[in-house]
C-alpha positions in Angstrom: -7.9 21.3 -13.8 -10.4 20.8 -11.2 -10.5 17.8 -9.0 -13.9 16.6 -9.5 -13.1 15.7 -14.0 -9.4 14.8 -13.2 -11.1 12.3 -10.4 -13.3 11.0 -13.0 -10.8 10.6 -15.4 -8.5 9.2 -12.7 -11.5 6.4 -11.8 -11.9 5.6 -15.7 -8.3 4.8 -16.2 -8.9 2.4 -12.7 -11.2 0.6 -14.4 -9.6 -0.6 -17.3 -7.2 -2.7 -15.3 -7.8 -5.9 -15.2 -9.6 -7.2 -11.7 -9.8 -3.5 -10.6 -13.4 -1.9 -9.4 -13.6 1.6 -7.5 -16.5 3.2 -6.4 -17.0 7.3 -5.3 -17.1 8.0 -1.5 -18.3 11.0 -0.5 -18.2 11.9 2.9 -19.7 14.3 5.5 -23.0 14.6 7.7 -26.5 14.6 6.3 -30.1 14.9 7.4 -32.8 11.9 6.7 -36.2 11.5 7.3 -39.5 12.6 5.9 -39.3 15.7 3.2 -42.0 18.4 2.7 -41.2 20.6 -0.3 -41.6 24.2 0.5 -43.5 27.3 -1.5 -40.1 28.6 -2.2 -38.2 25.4 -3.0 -36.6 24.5 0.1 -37.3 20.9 1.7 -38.1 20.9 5.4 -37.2 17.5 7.0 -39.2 16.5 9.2 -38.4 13.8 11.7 -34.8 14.2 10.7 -31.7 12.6 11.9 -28.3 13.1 10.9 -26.6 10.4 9.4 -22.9 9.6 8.4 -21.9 9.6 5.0 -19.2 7.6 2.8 -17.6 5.4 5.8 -19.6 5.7 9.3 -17.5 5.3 12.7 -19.7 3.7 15.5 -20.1 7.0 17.2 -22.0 7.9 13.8 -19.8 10.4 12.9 -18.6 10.3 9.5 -14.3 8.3 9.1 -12.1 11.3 8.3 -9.4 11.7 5.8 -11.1 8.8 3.4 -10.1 8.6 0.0 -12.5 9.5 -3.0 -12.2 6.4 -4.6 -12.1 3.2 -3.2 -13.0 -0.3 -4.0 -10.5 -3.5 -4.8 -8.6 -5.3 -7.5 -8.8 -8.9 -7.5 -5.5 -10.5 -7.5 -4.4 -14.4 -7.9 -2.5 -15.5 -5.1 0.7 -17.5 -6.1 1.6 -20.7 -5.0 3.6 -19.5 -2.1 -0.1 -18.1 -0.9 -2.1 -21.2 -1.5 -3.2 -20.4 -4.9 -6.7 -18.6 -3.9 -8.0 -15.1 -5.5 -8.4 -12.4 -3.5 -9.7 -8.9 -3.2 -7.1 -6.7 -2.2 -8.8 -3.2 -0.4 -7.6 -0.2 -2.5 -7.9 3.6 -2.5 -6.9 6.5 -4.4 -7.1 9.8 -2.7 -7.6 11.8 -6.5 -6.1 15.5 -6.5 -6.4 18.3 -9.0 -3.6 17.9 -11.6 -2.8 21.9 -11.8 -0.8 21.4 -8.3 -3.1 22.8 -5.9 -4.4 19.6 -4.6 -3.2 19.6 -0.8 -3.5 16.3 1.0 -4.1 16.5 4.6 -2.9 15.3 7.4 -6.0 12.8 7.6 -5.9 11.5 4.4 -2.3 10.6 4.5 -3.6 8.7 7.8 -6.0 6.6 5.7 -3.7 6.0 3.0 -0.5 5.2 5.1 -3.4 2.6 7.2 -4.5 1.0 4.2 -1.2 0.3 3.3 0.0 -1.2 6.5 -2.8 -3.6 6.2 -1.7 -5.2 2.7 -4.2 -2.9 0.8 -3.6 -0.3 -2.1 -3.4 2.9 -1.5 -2.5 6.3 -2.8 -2.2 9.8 -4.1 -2.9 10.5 -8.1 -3.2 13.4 -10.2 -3.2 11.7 -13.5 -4.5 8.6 -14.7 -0.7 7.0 -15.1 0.1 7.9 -11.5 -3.4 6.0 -10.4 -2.1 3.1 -12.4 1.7 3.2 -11.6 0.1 2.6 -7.5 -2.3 -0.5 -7.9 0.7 -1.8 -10.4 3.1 -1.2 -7.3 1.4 -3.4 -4.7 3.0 -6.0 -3.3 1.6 -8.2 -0.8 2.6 -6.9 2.7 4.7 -9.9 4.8 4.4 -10.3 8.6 7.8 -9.3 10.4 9.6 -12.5 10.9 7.3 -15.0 8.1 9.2 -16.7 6.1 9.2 -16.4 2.5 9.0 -20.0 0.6 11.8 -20.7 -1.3 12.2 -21.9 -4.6 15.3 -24.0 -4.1 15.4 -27.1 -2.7 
């Protein structure tokens, strides 16, 4: 199947779990400013200016290798976290299901960064496997903090 209904059957799934909210990135360069519709049908920008879709870098140039879905799930923080809730950043790259969905070099670059950073993150081509990853998060520990303990 195509990427583009497995995505949205992908995000649909997301969205039934509880505290979870995604939202379609799409990303690339585009033109603004004022349009003049043409005899022919074409629309002539005038003015124009290119602007960054999805996720912008301070250069203006679009982020690379973002995933197509991306949002958070709000999670409760357990008492060993001070009992606050908190949005935890999540993404979910979405691939066709028929096995020729590539991920590139990029996109596993955003995914493996979100992850480092305590986020959610990763590659589904079915609704389960876009559930099975935010049900697999776990909050991401400093090197050398100390867990609390539950004994005395």
């Amino acid at each position: 199947m195509l990427e583009s209904p497995n995505q949205r059957r992908i995000w649909a799934a997301a969205a039934m779990l509880a505290g979870a909210v995604l939202f379609r990135v799409n990303t690339g360069m585009a033109w603004v400013g004022r349009g003049r519709r043409m005899p022919n049908g074409d629309v002539h920008i005038v003015g124009g200016r290119p602007v960054a879709l999805g996720f912008g870098l301070m250069s203006g140039k679009p982020a690379v290798g973002v995933s197509d879905l991306v949002g958070w799930r709000s999670v409760v923080i357990t008492a060993d976290m001070v009992g606050c809730r908190v949005a935890v950043f999540a993404a979910i790259e979405a691939k066709r299901d028929d096995g020729k969905g590539v991920v590139s070099t990029d996109q596993r670059r955003w995914r493996d960064t979100v992850i480092a950073a305590g986020g959610i993150a990763g590659v589904a081509i079915s609704e389960d496997e876009a559930i099975a990853i935010f049900n697999a998060w776990r909050p991401v520990r400093p090197a050398g903090a100390m867990q609390e303990s539950s004994t005395p």
